[in-house]
N, C-alpha and C positions, 0 to 999 in steps of 0.2 A: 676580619674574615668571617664571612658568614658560610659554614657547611649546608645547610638547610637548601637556597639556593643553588649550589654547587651542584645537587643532587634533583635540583626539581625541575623537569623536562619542559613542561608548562612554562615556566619565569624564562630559561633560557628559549624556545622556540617565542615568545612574545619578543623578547629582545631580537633575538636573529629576526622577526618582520618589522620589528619598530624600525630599523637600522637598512633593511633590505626590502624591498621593493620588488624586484624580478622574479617571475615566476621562477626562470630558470636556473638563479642563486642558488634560492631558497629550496630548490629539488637538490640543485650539486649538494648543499648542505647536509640535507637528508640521506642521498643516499652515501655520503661519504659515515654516516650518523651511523647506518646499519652494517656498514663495512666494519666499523669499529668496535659498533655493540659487539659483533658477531663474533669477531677475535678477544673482545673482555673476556665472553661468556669460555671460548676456549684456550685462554691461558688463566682463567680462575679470578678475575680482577673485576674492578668495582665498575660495572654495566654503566649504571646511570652517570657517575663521573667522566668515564670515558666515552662515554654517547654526549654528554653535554658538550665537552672539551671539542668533539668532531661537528656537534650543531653549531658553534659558536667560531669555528676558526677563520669562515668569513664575514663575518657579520659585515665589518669595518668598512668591504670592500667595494660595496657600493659607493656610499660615500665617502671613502677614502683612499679610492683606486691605485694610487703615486706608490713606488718603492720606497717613498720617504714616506708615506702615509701608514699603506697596510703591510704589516696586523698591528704599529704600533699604535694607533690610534684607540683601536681595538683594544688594545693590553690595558692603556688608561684608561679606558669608557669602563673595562671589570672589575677593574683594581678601586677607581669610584664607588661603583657599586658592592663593592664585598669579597669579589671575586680573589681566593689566594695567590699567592705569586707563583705555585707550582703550576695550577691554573695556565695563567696566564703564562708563563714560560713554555710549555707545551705548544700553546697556539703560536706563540711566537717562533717553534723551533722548525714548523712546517715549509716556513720560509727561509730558504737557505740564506740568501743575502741577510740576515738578519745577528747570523754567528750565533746563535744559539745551538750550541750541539745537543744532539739525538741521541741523549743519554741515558735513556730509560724506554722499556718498554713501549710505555704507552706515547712517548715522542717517536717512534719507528714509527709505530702502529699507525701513527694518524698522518706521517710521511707517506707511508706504501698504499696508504689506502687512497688519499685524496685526487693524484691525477687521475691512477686506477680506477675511480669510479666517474669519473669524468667520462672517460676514455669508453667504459663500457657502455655509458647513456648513449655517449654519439654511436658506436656499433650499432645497441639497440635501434637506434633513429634509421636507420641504413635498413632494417630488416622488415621484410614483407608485411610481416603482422605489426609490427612497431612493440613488440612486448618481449621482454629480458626472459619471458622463457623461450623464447628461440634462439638466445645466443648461448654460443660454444665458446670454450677454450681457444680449438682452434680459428673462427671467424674471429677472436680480438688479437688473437696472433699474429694472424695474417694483415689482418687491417694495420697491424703496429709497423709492418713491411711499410705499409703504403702510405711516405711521406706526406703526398698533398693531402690523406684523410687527417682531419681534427688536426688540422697544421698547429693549433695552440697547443697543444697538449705535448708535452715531454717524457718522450718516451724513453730518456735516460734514468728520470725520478722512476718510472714505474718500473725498472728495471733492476736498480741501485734500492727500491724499496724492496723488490720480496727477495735481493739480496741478505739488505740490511736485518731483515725479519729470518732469515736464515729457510725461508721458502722457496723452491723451486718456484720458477716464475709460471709455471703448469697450474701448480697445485695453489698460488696465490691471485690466481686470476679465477680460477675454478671456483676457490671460496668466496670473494668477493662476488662473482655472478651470482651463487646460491643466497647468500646477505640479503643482495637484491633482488631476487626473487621473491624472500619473505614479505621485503616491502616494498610491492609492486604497486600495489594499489594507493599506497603514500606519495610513491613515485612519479605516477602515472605512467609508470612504465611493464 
């Protein structure tokens, strides 16, 4: 197990584009990245571990798209590399099919965040200006009504997440839009 890596944003964001290709991964990536910073930073926990953990959870997924592929694929390509098995259990546990439970913290955390900030890009994309500072609360609320919008996106995880995280679903949507706001320009949004 190497800590050093663990913790350095640089090695993981190289991996996440060695592995991933798509612009538009490698954004979900990101902004699920600052959803998560954003909750380290306010439940007190280790930022760069938990930012890397959310850079990394799909790396896999490009190349290893299949339910039988990803995130295990992923799990072995870190555990190769150094990555610990807390690590990689975390990423594994975002994936319900996967039976890993959401036993910690930082496994909610990167559950509630990841469709959530899906969810809010595609809002954002919907809006005049194309930029997450014009989204609301209520326009990703509303939008979550409207089945045919972001048909991929499951809007039971992001519901069952700022359950799970003990958030009103208000107040977990509202911070995550703020997250993203900081890193608009990361974003491109």
């Amino acid at each position: 197990m190497n800590n050093d890596i663990m913790h350095d944003r640089n090695y993981c964001l190289a991996l996440l584009k060695e592995y991933t290709k798509t612009d538009s991964l490698i954004k979900h990536a990101l902004a699920v990245e600052a959803c998560v910073r954003a909750y380290a930073v306010k439940y007190g926990e280790d930022v760069e571990y938990w930012g890397n953990i959310a850079l990394l959870h799909d790396f896999d997924y490009e190349a290893f798209p299949t339910m039988e592929e990803h995130p295990y694929k992923g799990s072995d390509i870190l555990k190769e590399r150094g990555f610990s098995e807390d690590f990689c259990s975390a990423i594994l546990s975002h994936a319900g099919y996967t039976g890993i439970p959401r036993d910690t913290l930082l496994k909610k955390t990167l559950f509630a965040c990841d469709e959530l900030a899906g969810f809010i890009t595609a809002v954002t994309y919907v809006r005049p200006s194309r930029s997450v500072d014009d989204v609301e609360v209520k326009s990703v609320l509303k939008k979550m009504r409207d089945k045919a919008f972001a048909r991929a996106v499951n809007r039971d995880d992001i519901t069952s997440g700022a359950e799970i995280l003990g958030e009103p679903i208000e107040q977990h949507i509202g911070f995550c839009i703020e997250a993203m706001k900081k890193a608009k320009e990361m974003l491109g949004l």
